[in-house]
N, C-alpha and C positions, 0 to 999 in steps of 0.2 A: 333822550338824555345823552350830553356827550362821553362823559366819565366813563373808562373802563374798566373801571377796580369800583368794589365793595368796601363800605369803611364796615365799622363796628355799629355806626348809629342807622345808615342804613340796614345794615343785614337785619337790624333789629324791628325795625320797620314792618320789613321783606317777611322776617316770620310770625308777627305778630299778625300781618293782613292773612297771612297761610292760613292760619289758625282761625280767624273771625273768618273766611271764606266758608271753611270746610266746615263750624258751626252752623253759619246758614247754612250749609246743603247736607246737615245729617239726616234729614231723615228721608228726602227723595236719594240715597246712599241706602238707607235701609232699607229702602222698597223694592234694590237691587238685590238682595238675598234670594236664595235659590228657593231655600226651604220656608214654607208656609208657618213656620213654628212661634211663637208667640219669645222670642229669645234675646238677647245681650245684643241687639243691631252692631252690626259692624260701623255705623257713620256713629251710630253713640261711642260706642268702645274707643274710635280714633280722637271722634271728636273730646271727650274725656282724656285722653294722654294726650294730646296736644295740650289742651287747656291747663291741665297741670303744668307744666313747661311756659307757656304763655304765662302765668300768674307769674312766675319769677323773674322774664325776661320783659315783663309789664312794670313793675318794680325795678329794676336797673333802670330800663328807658325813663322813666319817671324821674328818676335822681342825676339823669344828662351826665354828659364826660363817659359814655360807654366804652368800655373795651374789650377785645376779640376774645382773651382770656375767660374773663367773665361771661362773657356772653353765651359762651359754649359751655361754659359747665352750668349755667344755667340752664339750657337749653336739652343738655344732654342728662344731668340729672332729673329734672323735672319730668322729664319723659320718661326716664326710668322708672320711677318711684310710679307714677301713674298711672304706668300700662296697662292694660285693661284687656284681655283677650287677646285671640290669636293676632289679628288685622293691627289691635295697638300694639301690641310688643313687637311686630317686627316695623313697625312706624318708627317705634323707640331706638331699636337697633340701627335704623337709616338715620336719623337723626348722632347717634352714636357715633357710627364712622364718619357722618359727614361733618361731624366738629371737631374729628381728630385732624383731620387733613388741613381746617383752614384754623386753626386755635394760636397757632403760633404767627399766625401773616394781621397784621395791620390792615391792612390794601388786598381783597384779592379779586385777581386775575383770572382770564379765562384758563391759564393752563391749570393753575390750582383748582380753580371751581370744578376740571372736567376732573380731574386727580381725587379730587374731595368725593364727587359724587361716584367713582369708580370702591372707593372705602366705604360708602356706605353701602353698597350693593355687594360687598364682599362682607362687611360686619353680619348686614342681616341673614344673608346665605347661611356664614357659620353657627347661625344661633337658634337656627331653623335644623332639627335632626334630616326629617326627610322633606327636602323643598321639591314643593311641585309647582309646574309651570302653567300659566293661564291665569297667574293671581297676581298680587301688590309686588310681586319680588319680581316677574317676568317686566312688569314694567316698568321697574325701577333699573332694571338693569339694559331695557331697549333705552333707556333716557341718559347712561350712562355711559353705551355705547357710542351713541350719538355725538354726544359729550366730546368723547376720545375723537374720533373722526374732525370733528371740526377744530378741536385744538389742535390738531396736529397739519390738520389744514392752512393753519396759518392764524384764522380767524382772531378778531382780537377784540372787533366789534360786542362788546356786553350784551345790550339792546339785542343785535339777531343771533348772538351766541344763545339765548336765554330762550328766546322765538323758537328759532330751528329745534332746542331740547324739547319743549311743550311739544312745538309740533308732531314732532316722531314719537315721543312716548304717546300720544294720544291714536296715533295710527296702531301702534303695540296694544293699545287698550281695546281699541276695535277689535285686534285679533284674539284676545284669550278666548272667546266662545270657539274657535276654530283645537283650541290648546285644551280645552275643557270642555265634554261633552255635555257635562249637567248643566254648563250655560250657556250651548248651541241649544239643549233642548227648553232651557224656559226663555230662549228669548234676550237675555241679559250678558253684558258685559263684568267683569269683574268687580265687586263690591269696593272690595279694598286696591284697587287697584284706580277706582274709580275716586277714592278718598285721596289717594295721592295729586291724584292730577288737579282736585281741586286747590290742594294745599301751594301744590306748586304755581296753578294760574292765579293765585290770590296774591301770591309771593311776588309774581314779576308784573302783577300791575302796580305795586306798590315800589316796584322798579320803575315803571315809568313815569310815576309822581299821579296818579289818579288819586283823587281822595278817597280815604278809609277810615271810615270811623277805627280808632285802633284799643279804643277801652276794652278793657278785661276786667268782667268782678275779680276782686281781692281774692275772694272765697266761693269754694264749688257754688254753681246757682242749682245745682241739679235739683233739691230741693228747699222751696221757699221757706221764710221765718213758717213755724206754725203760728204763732201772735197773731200773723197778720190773716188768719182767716179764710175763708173760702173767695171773698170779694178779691184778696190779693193774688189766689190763685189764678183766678178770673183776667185780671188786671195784665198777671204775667203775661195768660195763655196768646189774652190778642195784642201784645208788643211784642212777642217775640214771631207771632207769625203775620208777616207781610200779606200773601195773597191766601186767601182764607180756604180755596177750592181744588183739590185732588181731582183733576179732567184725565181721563182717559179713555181712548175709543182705538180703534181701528178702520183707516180708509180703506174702501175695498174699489181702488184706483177704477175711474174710466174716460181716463187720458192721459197723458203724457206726464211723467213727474221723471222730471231731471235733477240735474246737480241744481241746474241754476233755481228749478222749483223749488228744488229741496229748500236751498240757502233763503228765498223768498220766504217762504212759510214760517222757516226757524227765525225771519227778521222779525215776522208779524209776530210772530208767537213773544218773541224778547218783549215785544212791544207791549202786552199786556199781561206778562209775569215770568214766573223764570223756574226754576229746576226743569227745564226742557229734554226730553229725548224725543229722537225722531229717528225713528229705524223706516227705512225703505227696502221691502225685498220684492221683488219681482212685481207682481199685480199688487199689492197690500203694503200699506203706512202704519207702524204702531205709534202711536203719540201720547205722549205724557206731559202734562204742565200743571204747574199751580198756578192759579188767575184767581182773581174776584171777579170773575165774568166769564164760567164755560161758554155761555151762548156765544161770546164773538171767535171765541176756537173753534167751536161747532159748527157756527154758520159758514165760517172761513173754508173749514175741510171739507161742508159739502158740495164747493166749486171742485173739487178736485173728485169728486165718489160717494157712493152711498157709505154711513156708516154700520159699525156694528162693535160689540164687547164695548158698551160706552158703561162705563164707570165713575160716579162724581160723588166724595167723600167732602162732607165738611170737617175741616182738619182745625180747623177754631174751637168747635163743638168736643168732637173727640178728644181734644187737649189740654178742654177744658174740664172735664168729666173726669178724665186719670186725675190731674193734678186735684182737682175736688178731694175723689177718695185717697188720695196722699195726704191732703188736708186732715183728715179723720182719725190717722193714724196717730198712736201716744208715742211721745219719744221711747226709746228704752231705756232703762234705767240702769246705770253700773252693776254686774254681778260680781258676788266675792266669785264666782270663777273667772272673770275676765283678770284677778290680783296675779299675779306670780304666783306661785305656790313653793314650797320646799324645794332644795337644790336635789336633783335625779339624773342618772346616767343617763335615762330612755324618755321620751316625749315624742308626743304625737300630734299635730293639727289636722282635722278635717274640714273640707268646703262640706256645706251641706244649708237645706233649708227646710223649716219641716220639723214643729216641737218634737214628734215624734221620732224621727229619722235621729233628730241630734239626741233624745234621751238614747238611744239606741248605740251610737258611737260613744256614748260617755260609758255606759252599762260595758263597755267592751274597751275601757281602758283608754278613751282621747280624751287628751287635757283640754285642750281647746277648739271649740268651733267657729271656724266663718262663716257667716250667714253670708248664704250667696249660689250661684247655680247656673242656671242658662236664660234666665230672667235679669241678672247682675250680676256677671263679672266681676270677683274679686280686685283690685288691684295691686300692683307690684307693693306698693303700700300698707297694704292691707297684708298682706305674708308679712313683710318683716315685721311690722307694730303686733302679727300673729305671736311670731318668733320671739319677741323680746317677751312676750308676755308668759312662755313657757321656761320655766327655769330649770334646764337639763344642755346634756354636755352634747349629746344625738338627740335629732329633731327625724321623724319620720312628718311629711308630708302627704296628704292624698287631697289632690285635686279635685277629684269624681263628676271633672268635667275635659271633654277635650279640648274648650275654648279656655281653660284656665292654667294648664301646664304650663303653657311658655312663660305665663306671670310668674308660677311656682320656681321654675327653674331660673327665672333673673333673680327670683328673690335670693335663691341660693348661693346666686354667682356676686354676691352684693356682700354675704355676712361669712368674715372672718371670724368670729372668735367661736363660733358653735359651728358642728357636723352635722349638715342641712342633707337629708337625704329623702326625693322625692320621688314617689311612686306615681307613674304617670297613668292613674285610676283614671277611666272615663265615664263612669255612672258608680251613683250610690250602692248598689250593690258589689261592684266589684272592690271599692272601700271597705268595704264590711268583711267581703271575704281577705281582704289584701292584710288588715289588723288582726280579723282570728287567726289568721297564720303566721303572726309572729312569736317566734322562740326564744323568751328569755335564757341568755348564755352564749348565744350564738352572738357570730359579730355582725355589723352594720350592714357590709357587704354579703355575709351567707342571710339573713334575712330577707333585704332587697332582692337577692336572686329567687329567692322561696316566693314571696311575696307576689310577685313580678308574674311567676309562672302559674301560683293556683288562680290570681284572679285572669288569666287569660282565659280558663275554662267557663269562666260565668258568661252567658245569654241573659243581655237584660233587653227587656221592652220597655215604652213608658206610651202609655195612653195621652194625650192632649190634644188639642183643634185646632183647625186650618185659621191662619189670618189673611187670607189670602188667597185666589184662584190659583192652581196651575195645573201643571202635566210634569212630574216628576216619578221617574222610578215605573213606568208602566201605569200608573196610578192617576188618573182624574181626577183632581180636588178638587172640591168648592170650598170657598170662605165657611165657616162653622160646620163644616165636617168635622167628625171625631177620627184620628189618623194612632194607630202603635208603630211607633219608632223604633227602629232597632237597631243594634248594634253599626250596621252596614246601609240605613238607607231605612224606608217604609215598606214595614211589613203589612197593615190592613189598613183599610178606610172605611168609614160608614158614618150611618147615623144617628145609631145605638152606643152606646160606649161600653156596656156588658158584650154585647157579639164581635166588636171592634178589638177587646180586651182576648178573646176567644180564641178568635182568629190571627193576631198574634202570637200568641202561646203555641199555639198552634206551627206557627212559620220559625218558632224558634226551639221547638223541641228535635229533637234527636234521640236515638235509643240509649246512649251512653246515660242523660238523664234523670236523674236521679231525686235530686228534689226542687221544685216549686217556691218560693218565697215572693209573696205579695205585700207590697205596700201600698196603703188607700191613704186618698188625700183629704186634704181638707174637706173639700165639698162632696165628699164622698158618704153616703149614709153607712154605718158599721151593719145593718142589715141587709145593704146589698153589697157591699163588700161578703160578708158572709154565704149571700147567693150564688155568688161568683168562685168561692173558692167553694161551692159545693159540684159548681160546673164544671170548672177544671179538673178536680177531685174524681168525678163521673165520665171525664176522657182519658183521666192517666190513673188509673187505680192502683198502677205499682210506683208509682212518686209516693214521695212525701210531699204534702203542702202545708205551708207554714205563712198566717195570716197574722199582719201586724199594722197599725196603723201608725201613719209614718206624716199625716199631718201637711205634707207639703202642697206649695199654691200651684197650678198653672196643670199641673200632672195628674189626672184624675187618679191614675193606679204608675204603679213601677212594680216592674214583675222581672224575677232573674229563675232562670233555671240551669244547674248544673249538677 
């Protein structure tokens, strides 16, 4: 392309193919997660705050005569409102800064575009309490570096100004395993980091006029009409996935694999499917592809080595089974508690999932609950639609997820006319402790500090299963091991979920301890819930333990002690 400036119709373009990129590669994005946990993927959480964004800027494109104005506050709100977890909301904030910088230019430039993305790398840092390096911000901010260097090089060339950025951020991407130990030790480059780069290579192929399909449904596809049946679901599963086969193996090299091998292999590999990784270290190849034909990647690597750890998931199958029992499920119907209710000084929303859990927060005074957790990610969206729904003057907030605060606090940074005050709760128990300790009469501020400090005290565990092999935390997993999670990391594995339960409790008690609170989930029998708290009961005899059923999916047990 010769053109060195961006108009308004291309950029629109430029981010619309972002967004249809990083769609296709959500979920070989999720397979990069560290932890084995059955949880809110980072390539969904992106791919959902892009897509929110995209619908609007899908819309403008469609009515033609775009312009830079619009275009960014479409862009920029749509990603707000959408953000979904830690990885989307600071997606949201790069998108943020980077429409403040080009919103006013008609035509931009490489000096602007390197200025533009220098703000979005400074939006997202500030919006992040503690940023840490090795993730989405590390390489947004090597791609912004980069950026600077060459415009100030002279550079004016668009086309390899655009090249050279991909380039180096993706060499940045390479290094967070080196910046982050927990993804030097599974193996893996950064999740969200990895989400970027795809948005960005999707973006500047539609810079160089490749075609792209560029439709956006109207409306979230996340889940299909129910009308249409289990057949529709079906229907969904094998159009939206291309190569129907999850390959993975390990060469265990015996002969020479170079650069130039390497690039050979990733050609063939392109050549019969794609989400490709290809790590080479020393004697050993880890390989990852979706195909409709392992045998020709299989056959292919064993010119190179014997294999080993070979892995091949039908992902057609699997996707079609979730969406099935989605099929199954009754809409929910309006509660008079989702109305407003009377105008009040004080209001509360909690994240929570889990009939029992939510009677539990209402019993202790929350007006309102979000259904939602480490399975789905509430969105930015979903707080303020919270918000308006509570009618009071102060809004207390509890999260009761760490992938849910940063939504919690944009929502706050969004709503003028009520006092949004969020408690940055990371488990349902520390919610529970954070609301009994609030003090009618006291102000906004000496609460949130009470608050703040007694659930710091709370040890929670949460029992659930591996989806996934790895080696994390000292820990061996296998796929459908039963793992307790803790506070900092995994506490037990096994493949009992009562000894697995045990042996957590265990790794999180301390003398100061005092009392015990278990909550059993859905699939949990109230009988061996009962066993269990007679188990714990018979290792800490000076606790108190307190046995409730709390109903939620995915968590066999949540267990807090302090």
């Amino acid at each position: 392309m010769d053109s060195n400036t961006i108009d308004a119709g291309l950029m629109a373009r430029m981010f619309l193919a972002g967004a249809k990129n990083l769609e296709s590669k959500k979920e070989w994005i999720n397979e990069l997660n560290v932890f084995p946990v059955p949880d809110g993927d980072t390539g969904t959480n992106m791919t959902m705050t892009i897509m929110a964004a995209a619908r609007e800027v899908s819309a403008l494109y469609d009515m033609g005569d775009i312009d830079m104005t619009s275009l960014c506050k479409a862009i920029s709100s749509g990603s707000l409102r959408g953000a979904r977890g830690n990885s989307g909301v600071i997606l949201s904030q790069l998108f943020r800064g980077f429409t403040k910088g080009v919103k006013e230019c008609q035509d931009i430039t490489v000096p602007v575009l390197a200025a533009a993305f220098e703000k979005a790398v400074e939006t997202a840092y500030k919006a992040v309490m503690k940023p840490k390096e090795g993730t989405i911000l590390t390489v947004a901010k090597g791609g912004a570096a980069k950026a600077r260097e060459l415009a100030d090089a002279g550079v004016t060339d668009m086309s390899d100004f655009l090249g050279q950025v991909i380039a180096h951020a993706d060499e940045v991407l390479l290094q967070t395993p080196e910046l982050l130990p927990v993804l030097k030790q599974a193996g893996v480059v950064d999740s969200g980091g990895q989400g970027l780069m795809q948005v960005l290579k999707g973006a500047y192929d539609a810079y160089l006029g490749k075609e792209i399909d560029l439709t956006v449904e109207k409306t979230a596809a996340a889940v299909p009409d129910q009308a249409a049946g289990a057949a529709g679901y079906e229907a969904q599963a094998n159009a939206e996935i291309k190569f129907g086969y999850c390959t993975e193996f390990i060469i265990m090299l015996n002969k020479v694999f170079n650069i130039k091998t390497e690039m050979d292999f990733k050609a063939y590999l392109e050549s019969i499917g794609d989400s490709i990784v290809v790590v080479a270290d020393e004697d050993v190849v880890k390989v990852h592809v979706h195909t409709n034909d392992p045998g020709l990647a299989i056959q292919k690597a064993l010119k190179y080595g014997a294999l080993s750890n070979m892995k091949i998931d039908n992902m057609r199958l699997e996707h079609q089974e979730k969406l099935f029992r989605m099929s199954k499920q009754e809409e929910k119907p309006v509660e008079e508690d989702d109305l407003p209710g009377p105008k009040k000084d004080v209001g509360f929303i909690a994240v929570s999932v889990g009939d029992g859990i939510a009677e539990i927060f209402k019993g202790l005074g929350v007006d309102y609950i979000i259904e939602g957790g480490q399975t789905m990610n509430p969105s930015t969206e979903d707080m303020l639609n919270a918000i308006d729904k509570v009618n009071a003057d102060t809004i207390f907030i509890l999260p009761n997820n760490k992938n849910i605060i940063l939504a919690a606090n944009q929502a706050q940074s969004l709503v003028k006319d009520k006092k949004i005050v969020v408690i940055p709760t990371k488990t349902v128990p520390q919610g529970i402790t954070a609301v009994i300790n609030y003090v009618p009469g006291l102000s906004a501020e000496e609460n949130a500090e009470t608050m703040v400090s007694e659930m710091k005290a709370v040890a929670t565990g949460q029992v659930t299963y591996a989806v996934r092999d790895t080696n994390i935390d000292g820990q061996e997993i296998r796929q459908g091991d039963f793992m307790g999670l803790g506070d900092h990391g995994i506490l037990s594995v096994g493949t009992a979920i009562s000894s697995v339960a045990l042996n957590m409790v265990g790794a999180m008690m301390t003398e100061e301890k005092e009392l015990i609170s278990i909550y059993y989930g859905e699939e949990i029998a109230e009988e061996d819930a009962g066993k269990l708290r007679e188990q714990i009961g018979e290792r800490y005899p000076d606790c108190d333990i307190e046995l409730q059923y709390g109903g939620q999916p995915i968590y066999y047990y949540i267990i807090s002690a302090e």
